[in-house]
C-alpha positions in Angstrom: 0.0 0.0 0.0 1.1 3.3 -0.6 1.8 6.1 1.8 -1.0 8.1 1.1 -3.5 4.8 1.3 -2.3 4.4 4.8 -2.9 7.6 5.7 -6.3 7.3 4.7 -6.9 3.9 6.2 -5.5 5.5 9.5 -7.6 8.7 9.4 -11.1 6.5 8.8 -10.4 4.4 11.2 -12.3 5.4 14.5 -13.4 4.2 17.9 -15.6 6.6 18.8 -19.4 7.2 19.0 -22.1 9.5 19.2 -21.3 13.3 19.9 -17.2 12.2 20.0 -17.6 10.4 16.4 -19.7 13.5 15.0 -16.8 15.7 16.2 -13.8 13.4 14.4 -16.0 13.6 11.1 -16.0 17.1 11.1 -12.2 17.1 11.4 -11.5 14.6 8.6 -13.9 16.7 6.6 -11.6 19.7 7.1 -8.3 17.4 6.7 -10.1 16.3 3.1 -10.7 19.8 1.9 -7.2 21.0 3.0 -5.5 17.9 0.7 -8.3 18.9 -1.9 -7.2 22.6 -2.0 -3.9 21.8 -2.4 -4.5 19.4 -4.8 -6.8 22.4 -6.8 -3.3 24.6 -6.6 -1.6 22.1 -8.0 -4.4 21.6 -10.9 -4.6 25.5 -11.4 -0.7 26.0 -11.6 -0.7 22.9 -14.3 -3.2 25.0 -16.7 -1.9 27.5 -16.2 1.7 26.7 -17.2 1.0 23.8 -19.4 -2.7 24.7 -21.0 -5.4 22.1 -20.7 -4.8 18.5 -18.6 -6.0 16.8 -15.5 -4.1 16.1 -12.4 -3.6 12.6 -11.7 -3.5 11.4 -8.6 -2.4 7.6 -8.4 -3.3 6.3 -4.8 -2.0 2.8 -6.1 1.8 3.8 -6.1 2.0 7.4 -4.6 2.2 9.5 -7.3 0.7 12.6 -9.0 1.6 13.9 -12.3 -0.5 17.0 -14.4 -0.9 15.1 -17.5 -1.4 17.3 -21.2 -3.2 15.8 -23.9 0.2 14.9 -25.8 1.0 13.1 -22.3 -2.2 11.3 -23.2 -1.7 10.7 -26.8 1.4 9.1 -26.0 0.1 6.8 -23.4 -3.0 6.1 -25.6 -0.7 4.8 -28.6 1.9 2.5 -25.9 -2.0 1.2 -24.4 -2.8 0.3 -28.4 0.8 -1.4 -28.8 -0.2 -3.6 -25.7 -4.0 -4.1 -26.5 -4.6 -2.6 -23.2 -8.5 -2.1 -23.5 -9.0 -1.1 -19.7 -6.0 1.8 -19.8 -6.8 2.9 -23.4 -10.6 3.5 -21.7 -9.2 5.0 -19.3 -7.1 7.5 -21.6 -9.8 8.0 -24.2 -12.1 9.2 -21.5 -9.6 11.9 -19.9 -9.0 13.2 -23.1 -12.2 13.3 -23.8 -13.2 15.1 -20.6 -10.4 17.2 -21.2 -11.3 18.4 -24.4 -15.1 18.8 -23.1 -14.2 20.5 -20.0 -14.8 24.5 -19.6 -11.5 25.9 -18.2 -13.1 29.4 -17.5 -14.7 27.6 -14.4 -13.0 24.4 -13.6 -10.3 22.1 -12.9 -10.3 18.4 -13.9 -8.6 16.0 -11.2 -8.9 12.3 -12.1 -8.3 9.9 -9.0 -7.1 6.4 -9.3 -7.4 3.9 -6.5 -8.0 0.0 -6.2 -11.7 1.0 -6.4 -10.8 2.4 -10.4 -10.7 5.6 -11.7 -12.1 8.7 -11.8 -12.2 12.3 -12.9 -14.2 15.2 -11.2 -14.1 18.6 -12.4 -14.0 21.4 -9.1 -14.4 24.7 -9.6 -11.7 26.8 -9.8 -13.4 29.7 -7.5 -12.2 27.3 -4.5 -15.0 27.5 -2.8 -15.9 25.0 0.0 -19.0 24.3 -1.3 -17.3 22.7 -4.0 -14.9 20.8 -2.3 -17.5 19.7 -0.1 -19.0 18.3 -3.1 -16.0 16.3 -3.9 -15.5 15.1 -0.6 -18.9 13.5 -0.2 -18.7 12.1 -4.0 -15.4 10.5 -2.8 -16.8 9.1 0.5 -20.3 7.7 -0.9 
């Protein structure tokens, strides 16, 4: 498992109840939108050195790259070489979202875990609404 997985494993883990549990919740919700907002710098600095991409954050081996479409193309054609149907998915749909997304208002992040993969769009205005959002989508 990865460093970050642990983490995560460790800050879900809980042996309290009622008011006390309620209390912890509302702390890893505001642990979660810290690591969001950084992660929404991160995305916001990639477009805005690099032009359109998603930031990927790979939970499976603890890393996270901003990947451009000619990242993607790339990957797409080494995915064909291989007949690699679930990564050439994968990359097909990113680029796709990439291409579809509007920049003017958000960010894409894709996320991939041993649960699969998955790309969420937040809003660049950062507000916690929006990572709120996210959070819950990631939890449920």
């Amino acid at each position: 498992m990865s460093r970050r997985t642990d983490l995560l494993n460790e800050l879900l883990q809980s042996n309290k109840f009622g008011e006390e549990k309620k209390t912890e919740q509302k702390m890893l919700m505001t642990t979660a939108e810290l690591i969001l907002s950084d992660f929404l710098d991160i995305a916001l600095n990639g477009v805005q050195k690099h032009g359109p991409g998603s930031l990927v954050i790979n939970l499976q081996n603890d890393t996270t790259i901003f990947m451009r479409p000619n990242y993607i193309e790339e990957d797409i054609q080494i995915a064909e070489r291989y007949e690699d149907k679930d990564v050439l998915d994968f990359l097909k749909d990113l680029m796709q979202r990439i291409n579809e997304n509007d920049w003017s208002k958000t960010v894409l992040l894709t996320i991939i875990s041993d649960a699969g993969t998955r790309t969420f769009a937040v809003e660049t205005g950062g507000g916690q609404e929006s990572f709120r959002a996210l959070a819950e989508e990631l939890s449920g």
